[in-house]
Each structure stands twice: as C-alpha cells, then as structure tokens.
C-alpha positions, 0 to 999 in steps of 0.5 A: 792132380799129381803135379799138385803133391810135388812140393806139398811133401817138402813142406818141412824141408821148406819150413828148415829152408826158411830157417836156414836163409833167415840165419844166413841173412843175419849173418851176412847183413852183420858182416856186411854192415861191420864191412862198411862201418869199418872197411875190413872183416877182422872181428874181435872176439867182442863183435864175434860173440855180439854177432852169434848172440844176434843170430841166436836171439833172432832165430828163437824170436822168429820161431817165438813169433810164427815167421815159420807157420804156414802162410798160405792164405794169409797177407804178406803185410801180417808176415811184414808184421811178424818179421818186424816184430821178431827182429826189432825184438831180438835187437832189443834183447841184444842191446840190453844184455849190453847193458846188463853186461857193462859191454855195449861200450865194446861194439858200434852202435852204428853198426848195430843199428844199420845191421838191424835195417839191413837184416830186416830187409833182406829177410822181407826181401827174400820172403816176398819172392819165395811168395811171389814164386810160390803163388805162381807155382800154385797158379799153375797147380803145383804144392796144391792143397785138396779143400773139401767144403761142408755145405753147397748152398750160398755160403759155400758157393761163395767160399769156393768162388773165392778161392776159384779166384785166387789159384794162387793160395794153392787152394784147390776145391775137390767138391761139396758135401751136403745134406740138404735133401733138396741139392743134386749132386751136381752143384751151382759151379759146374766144375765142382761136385756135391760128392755126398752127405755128411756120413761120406765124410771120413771116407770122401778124405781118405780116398781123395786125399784131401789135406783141409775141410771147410765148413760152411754152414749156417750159425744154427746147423751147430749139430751138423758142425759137430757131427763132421768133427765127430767123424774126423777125431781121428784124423789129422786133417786141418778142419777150418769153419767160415763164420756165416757173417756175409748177410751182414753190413760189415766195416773193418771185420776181423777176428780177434781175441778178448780175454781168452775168448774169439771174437768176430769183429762185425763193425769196428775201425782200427782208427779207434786203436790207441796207436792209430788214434794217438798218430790221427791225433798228431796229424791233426794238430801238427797241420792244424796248427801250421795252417791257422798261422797260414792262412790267419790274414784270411781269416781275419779279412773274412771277419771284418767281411762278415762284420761290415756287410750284415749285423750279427755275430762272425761265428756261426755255431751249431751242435752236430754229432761227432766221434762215438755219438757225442755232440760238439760245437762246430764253427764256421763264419757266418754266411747267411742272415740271423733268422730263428727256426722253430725247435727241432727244424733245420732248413737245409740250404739250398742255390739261390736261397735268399738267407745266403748274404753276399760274402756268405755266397763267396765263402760257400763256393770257395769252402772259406766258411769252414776254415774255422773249423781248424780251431774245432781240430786243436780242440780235439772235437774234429779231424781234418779229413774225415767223414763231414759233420751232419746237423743233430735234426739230418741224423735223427732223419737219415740213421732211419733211410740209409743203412749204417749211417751212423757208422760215420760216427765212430770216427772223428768227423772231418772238414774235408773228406774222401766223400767231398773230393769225390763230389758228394758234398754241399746239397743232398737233395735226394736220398741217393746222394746221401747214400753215395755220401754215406758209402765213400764215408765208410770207405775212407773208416775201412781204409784210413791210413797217413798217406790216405788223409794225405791224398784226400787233403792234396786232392781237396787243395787241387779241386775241393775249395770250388766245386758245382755242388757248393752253396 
C-alpha cells in the first residue's frame, strides 16, 4: 500500500491547484469572451477592474460554497451544483454592484453573460477530468485512503462490498473490528479481516495508519458507537457512522437537515420540492393544453359515438385516490353499459365482459377512453405521466398485499405512465402483476425527471394506445 500514500500527502497542494485553475479559468473565459465581443485584447480601465472584481467574487463564492472540500465519494452532479450555484452568484454580485455604482452602462452585457457560460464550462470541464483522472489513479491504488469498519455483521459486510466495488473512490477497507463474541477473526469477505475488538481501536489506527473509521452498527449499539469516539477524542482521524437503514423499504432516501436537526429522509420524492412541483405543474399544462385542441375533433367524434350506440351519460366518473391520499373525479368516456353495483363493490373489467359496448371495446384497445383525462391535468387533480390512478375499493385491498403500495400516492397520478409503457396496464388479474405495476411506479418517483415524462410519453405514442393487455 505504499503506491497508496503517493498522492494522499499532496492533498493540500491539490486543494491550492484546484484554486489556482478556477482563477485562471475566469481569467481566460474573460478575456476570451471580451476577444470575441470586440476582436482585440485592448482593455480599459473599466473592463479591467470589472474582470479583478469577477475573479475575486468567484473564488470567495467557490471557497463559500465548498467547491474545494473533499469530493471523494460524493457524485459530480452535487460539485455540478456547487460550481453553478458559486458562479451564477458571484455573477449576480457583480452585476448589482454595477448598479449600485451607476457603471454597468460602461461593460458589455454581451460579454458579461457570455463570460459566465464560458467560465461555468470550462471549470465543469476540467473537474470532470481532474475526476475522471483521479478515479483511475485510484483504481490502480494510488491516493488510497486506509477505512477501518466498526462491526462485521451484515451492515458492515454490506458497507465494504460497496466500496469493494467501486475502487474508484479510492477507499481501501483494512479490516473489521468486532465485539460480537460469536465472529472469528476471519470475516464473511475473504480478503478482509476481523483485526480486533473495540479495545484494539486507538492502537489498530496508529500502527496501520489508517485515514477513516466507519461505524456500522446497528441503531441500538449506541453504547458501542460512543465507546469508539471515546477511544479516538484525541485523534484527528475522520470518523463517519452508516446509518442502519437498509432493512427498510426505501424511495428517494437522503439526509437533510430541518431546523438545525439531521434528517434521514426514509420515504420522500424530490417531485413534491416547490421547484420541481412548479416545473411538473407547467409541463403538465403547457402539453395538456396544446393536445385538447389537437385532438378536440376526436373527442367530439367519440362523443356523439358514445351518445348515439347506447343510452346513458358520455362521461363516465368515478372517485379514485390521488396526490397525498386525496380523492378526485376522474373522467373518461363511457365505454360499457349503466348498470349499479351494490356499496363498496367495484367489478374489475375483465376480456370478453359483456358490460363493454361496441364502441366502448374500440376505445379500451385504442386507450380513447382516457383522453378526457386531459381536462382532469388542467384541473391540477392529475399528471400526464404518472403512476395510473386505481379505484378507491382497489386501494383498500391491495395497500394490505403489496408492500408500499400507497407510495404511489405521493405523486400526482398520471394518464400514462412508466408502469404502462412497460406493459403492466389493463387487467391485474393476479397479485404479481400488481406488484410489478407497483414496482415500475416507485421507480419512475425515484427517477422522475422532464426528459423521463419525456421518454415515457414518446414511448406511450410509439406502442401505448394498443397493446394486448387493454380491455
């Protein structure tokens, strides 16, 4: 392992790198944005002291932000975030002391602009490499750092597969350290030993160097948890605890922080932040809006169909759940008989089922008989894609079979959805299908993004209007 201590004594010399590159990069993304706004390099004293001012204002809100912690471990899309939210803002900054100062009628706002979009890429650009460059050298064991876990059974075994698995965090696992009376020193993973006990602790991470501990321990070992900072209060050693949360079925888990206090996120959505929620929201009424004048000769045609092949009302409505456990009115076009069902009792539709009227079977095949739904989605009570909504009496009996089923529920429910395209739509006849339903729901919460609504409606156009499992 000496290859491994190679780069980890340079780590500040990189930190200082790091700094130096992103001051250099809004230099010459300045003065290659002032080039080609004005063909030349001849600054004034205006665009001079405009370009230090940037320079200054960037690296301060870089340092203010954490662009220069340590990233190992962590994803690039969160350093994305940091890099954005550091130059955007001293951007801001810049502009406003502008008007504060009655000057920003002396620069270019051509080049200021292009100036930020030039110096935001060039500093993502060249991170993603250093990134991509680090992640091999640790692959290959250099800038390793030595992790000693606390604990050997399953969570721990689990926390040092992971990082078994991904060598390129440059995370290296020395061994175990257990008290449980019933482990051998030999752990379940072959190539990593049980070194000790919790007493072996101060001295395991002086003579083996090691650079992080790891706890993994169950929640109610709390004794043991302080017992292992006790022995390391004098040490400078990074000391990090894996919360015991992997028994549980989890959707979008993170850690945050309210109101001072850290929070474990179990089950949430970052479709129910306001920013997300508002840009769902415009999705949804922007297309919503453009397909009802599309296809409003359609749905004209299907209701004089309805109205002229069987007595009745055009509509049909019926109460299903949607976003946070709320009820709504669903539409869609009639497409069996009127017949009444005795209270609580919802008769699934089955092939071959005798309610379905001759245009009704035309509009379950073709999915026609949703497309009212649309005005359900400028009401705001649904989404275009999401999770499909299931009857009230469907819900009361499946939440108790299938395992997190009314997870689907914290979203808005959608007239297509990632479940449907994949096949899992019309009849659930047997508990698995629901459960496979359930299971491409809960992926598409955890997933959600513009392009994937995006994808999942492209795909619902190319092969969901028929498709063998419609009614």
């Amino acid at each position: 392992m000496k290859q491994g201590l190679a780069l980890k004594e340079h780590s500040t010399l990189l930190n200082i790198i790091l700094r130096s590159i992103d001051t250099l990069a809004l230099l010459l993304s300045g003065l290659f944005c002032f080039w080609l706004r004005f063909s030349d390099l001849n600054l004034d004293i205006t665009y001079k002291n405009v370009l230090l001012l940037e320079i200054l204002l960037g690296a301060t809100c870089l340092s203010f932000t954490g662009a220069y912690r340590a990233w190992r471990g962590s994803s690039f899309s969160s350093e994305v975030q940091c890099v954005i939210k550091a130059i955007l803002g001293s951007f801001l900054l810049l502009i406003m002391s502008g008007f504060i100062t009655q000057s920003s009628d002396n620069y270019s706002r051509v080049w200021v602009v292009s100036w930020l979009l030039t110096s935001t890429f060039f500093i993502l650009g060249y991170r993603f490499t250093l990134r991509q460059s680090l992640g091999i050298l640790r692959s290959k064991g250099y800038n390793i750092r030595r992790v000693l876990i606390i604990g050997n059974e399953e969570l721990g075994q689990s926390v040092a597969n992971k990082l078994i698995q991904n060598p390129e965090m440059g995370l290296a696992v020395t061994g175990f350290i257990s008290d449980n009376k019933s482990s051998s020193k030999s752990s379940l993973i072959e190539s990593i030993p049980t070194l000790g006990n919790l007493e072996d602790i101060d001295r395991l991470v002086n003579e083996m160097h090691i650079d992080q501990v790891w706890i993994a321990l169950p929640m109610n070992e709390v004794k043991k948890m302080e017992k292992v900072q006790s022995a390391l209060r004098n040490s400078s050693i990074i000391i990090r605890m894996v919360p015991d949360i992997f028994g549980f079925q989890l959707l979008n888990h993170s850690i945050t922080e309210v109101a001072g206090l850290p929070i474990i996120n179990l089950s949430t959505s970052h479709m129910i932040e306001s920013k997300y929620r508002l840009l769902k929201s415009l999705e949804d009424k922007i297309l919503a809006f453009i397909i009802i004048i599309c296809i409003s000769p359609i749905l004209l045609g299907l209701a004089i169909a309805i109205k002229l092949t069987s007595k009745g009302p055009i509509l049909f409505k019926q109460y299903r759940t949607g976003v946070n456990g709320r009820d709504f009115k669903v539409y869609k076009f009639r497409s069996m008989i009127v017949h009444y069902e005795s209270d609580g009792e919802i008769t699934q539709a089955t092939k071959d089922d005798i309610r379905i009227t001759s245009i009704g079977q035309f509009m379950r095949k073709t999915s026609l008989d949703e497309l009212p739904q649309f005005f359900n989605v400028l009401q705001g009570r649904m989404s275009i894609v999401g999770p499909r909504p299931h009857a009230l009496a469907h819900n009361e009996h499946y939440k108790i079979l299938v395992e997190s089923y009314m997870q689907r529920h914290m979203v808005k429910p959608g007239i297509t959805g990632w479940a449907q395209v994949n096949g899992f739509r019309g009849e659930t006849d047997t508990l698995d299908k629901m459960e496979k339903r359930i299971e491409y729901d809960l992926f598409y919460i955890e997933n959600w993004s513009v392009w994937f609504d995006l994808e999942i409606i492209f795909m619902t156009l190319y092969k969901g209007f028929i498709h063998k499992n419609a009614l």
